[in-house]
C-alpha positions in Angstrom: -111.1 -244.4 -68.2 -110.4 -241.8 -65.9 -111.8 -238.1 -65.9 -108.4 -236.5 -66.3 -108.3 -239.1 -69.6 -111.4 -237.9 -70.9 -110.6 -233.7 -70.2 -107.2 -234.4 -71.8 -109.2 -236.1 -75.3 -111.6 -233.3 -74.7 -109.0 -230.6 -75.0 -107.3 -232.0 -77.9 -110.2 -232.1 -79.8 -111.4 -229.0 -78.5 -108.0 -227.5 -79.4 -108.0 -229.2 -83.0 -111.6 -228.2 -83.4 -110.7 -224.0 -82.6 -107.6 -224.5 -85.4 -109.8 -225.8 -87.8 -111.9 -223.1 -87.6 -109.3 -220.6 -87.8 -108.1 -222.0 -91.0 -111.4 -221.4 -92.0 -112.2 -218.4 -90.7 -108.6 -216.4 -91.7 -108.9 -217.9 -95.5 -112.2 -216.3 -96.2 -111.1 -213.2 -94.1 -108.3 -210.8 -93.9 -106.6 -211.1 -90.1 -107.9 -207.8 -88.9 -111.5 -208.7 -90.2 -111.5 -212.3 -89.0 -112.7 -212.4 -85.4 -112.4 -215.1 -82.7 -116.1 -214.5 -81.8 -116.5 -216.0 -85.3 -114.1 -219.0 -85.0 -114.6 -220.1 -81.1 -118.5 -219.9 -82.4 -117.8 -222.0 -85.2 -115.7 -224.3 -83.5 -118.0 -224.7 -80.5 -115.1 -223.6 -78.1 -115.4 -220.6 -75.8 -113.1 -217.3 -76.5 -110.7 -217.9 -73.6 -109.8 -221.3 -74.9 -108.1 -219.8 -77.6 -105.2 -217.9 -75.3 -104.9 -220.8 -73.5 -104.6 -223.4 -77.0 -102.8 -220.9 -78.5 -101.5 -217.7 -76.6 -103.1 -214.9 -78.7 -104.6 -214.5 -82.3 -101.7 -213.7 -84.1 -100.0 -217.2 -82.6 -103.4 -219.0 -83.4 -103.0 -217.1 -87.1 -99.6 -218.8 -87.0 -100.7 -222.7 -86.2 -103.2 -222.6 -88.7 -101.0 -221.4 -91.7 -98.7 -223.8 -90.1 -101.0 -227.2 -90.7 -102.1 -225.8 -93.6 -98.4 -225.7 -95.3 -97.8 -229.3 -96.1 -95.1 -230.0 -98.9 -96.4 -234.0 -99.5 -98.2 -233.1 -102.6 -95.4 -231.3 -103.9 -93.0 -234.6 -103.5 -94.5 -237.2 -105.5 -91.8 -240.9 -105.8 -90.7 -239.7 -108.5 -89.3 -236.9 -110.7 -90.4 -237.8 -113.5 -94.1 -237.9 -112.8 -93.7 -234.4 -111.1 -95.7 -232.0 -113.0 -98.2 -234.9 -114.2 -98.8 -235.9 -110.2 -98.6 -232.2 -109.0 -101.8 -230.9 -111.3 -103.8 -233.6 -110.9 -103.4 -233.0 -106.8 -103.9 -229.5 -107.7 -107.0 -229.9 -109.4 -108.4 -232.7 -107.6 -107.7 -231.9 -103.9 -108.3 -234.1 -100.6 -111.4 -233.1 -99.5 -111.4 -231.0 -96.5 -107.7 -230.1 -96.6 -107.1 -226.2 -96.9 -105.8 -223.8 -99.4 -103.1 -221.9 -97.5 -102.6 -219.3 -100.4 -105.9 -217.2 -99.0 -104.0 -216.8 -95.6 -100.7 -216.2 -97.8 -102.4 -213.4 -99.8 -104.4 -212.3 -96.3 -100.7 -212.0 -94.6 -99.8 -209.4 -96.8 -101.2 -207.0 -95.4 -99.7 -206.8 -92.0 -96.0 -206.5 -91.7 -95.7 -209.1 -89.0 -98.0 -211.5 -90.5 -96.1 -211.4 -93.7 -92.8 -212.3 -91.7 -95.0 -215.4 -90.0 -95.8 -216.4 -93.5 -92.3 -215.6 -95.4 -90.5 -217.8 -92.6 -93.4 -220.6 -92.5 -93.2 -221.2 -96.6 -89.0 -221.3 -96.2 -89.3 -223.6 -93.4 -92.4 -225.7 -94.6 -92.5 -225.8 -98.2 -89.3 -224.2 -99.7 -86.6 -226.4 -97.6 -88.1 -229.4 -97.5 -89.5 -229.4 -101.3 -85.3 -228.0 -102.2 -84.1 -230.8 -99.9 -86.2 -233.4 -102.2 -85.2 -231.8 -105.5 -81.2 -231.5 -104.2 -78.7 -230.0 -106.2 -77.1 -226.8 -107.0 -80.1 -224.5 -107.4 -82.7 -226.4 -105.8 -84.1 -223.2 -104.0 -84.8 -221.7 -106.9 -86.1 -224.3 -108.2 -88.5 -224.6 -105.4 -89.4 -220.9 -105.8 -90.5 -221.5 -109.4 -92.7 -224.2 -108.8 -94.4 -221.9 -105.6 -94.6 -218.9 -108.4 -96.3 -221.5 -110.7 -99.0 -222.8 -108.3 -99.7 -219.6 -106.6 -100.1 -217.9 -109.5 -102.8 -221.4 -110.5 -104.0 -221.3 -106.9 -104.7 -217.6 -107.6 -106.8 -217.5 -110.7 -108.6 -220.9 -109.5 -109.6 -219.8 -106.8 -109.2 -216.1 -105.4 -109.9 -214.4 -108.3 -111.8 -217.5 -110.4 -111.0 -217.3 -114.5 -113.5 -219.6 -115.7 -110.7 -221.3 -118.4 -109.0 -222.2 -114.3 -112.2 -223.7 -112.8 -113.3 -227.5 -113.0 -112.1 -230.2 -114.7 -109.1 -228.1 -117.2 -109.0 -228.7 -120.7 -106.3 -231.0 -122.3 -104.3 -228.4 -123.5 -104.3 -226.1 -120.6 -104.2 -229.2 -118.6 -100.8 -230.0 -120.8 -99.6 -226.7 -120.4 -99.7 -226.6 -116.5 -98.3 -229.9 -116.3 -95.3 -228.6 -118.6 -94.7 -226.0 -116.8 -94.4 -227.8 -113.5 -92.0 -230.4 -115.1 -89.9 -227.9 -116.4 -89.5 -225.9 -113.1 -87.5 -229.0 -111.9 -86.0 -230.2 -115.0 -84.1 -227.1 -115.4 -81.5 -226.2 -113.6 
């Protein structure tokens, strides 16, 4: 293997390591509190790497929301088993995979960053997740289900109710998994 081989697999994983970070840093931070001293540090990566990976902070703010967004777990086979496959992806999450709601909520704050993350959720999550559910109304219908899960995703994790946290009870359990369903079964 050559040198140039091993600096290109060096600065991908370089690269992949600095985004990482970021997703970690900006979902425990707000953007103006989460510094690249803190995510080049905890990717191992020096500070410059970032403008060249990335371009600036905001655009590195905007690649980690972005591979954060992933509709899959909102598009099980089959409709039927929606809201039953939904919460148990919900509550029982692939370890190591991100919760893009903090950077959501984080976004809010900053007019630009909330137009980043308004035209990332259309683009990732609303379009593709309408696209799957088809129909007349399928936007809204994909707007319901987001309104359901952030609304979970909120008291689960940002602001923890202990009835939200663990293992849920049956009924609650039932509940969520009614409410899911019937997001989609509605039109």
């Amino acid at each position: 293997m050559n040198a140039a081989g091993v600096r290109k697999r060096d600065a991908e994983r370089t690269r992949q390591s600095i985004l990482e970070a970021a997703q970690d840093v900006f979902s425990r931070h707000p953007y103006a509190e989460a510094s690249l001293k803190e995510i080049t540090s905890l990717a191992g990566a020096n500070a410059a790497l970032v403008s060249r990976y990335f371009g600036s902070k905001e655009k590195l703010f905007e690649a980690a929301l972005t591979a954060s967004l992933d509709p899959t777990p909102l598009m099980p086979a089959s409709r039927v088993e929606f809201g039953e496959r939904l919460v148990a992806a919900f509550i029982r999450p692939v370890p190591g995979r991100i919760n893009p709601l903090p950077m959501l909520i984080f976004a809010t704050a900053e007019a630009r960053l909330q137009a980043v993350a308004l035209k990332l959720l259309r683009e990732r999550i609303v379009l593709p997740l309408a696209e799957w559910l088809g129909g007349v109304g399928a936007e809204v219908q994909a707007a319901r289900i987001m309104v359901i899960a952030s609304g979970f995703f909120t008291y689960r994790s940002l602001l923890p109710l202990e009835a939200m946290q663990g293992d849920l009870d049956e009924n609650t359990r039932a509940w969520l998994v009614r409410a899911f369903q019937s997001a989609i079964d509605a039109e």
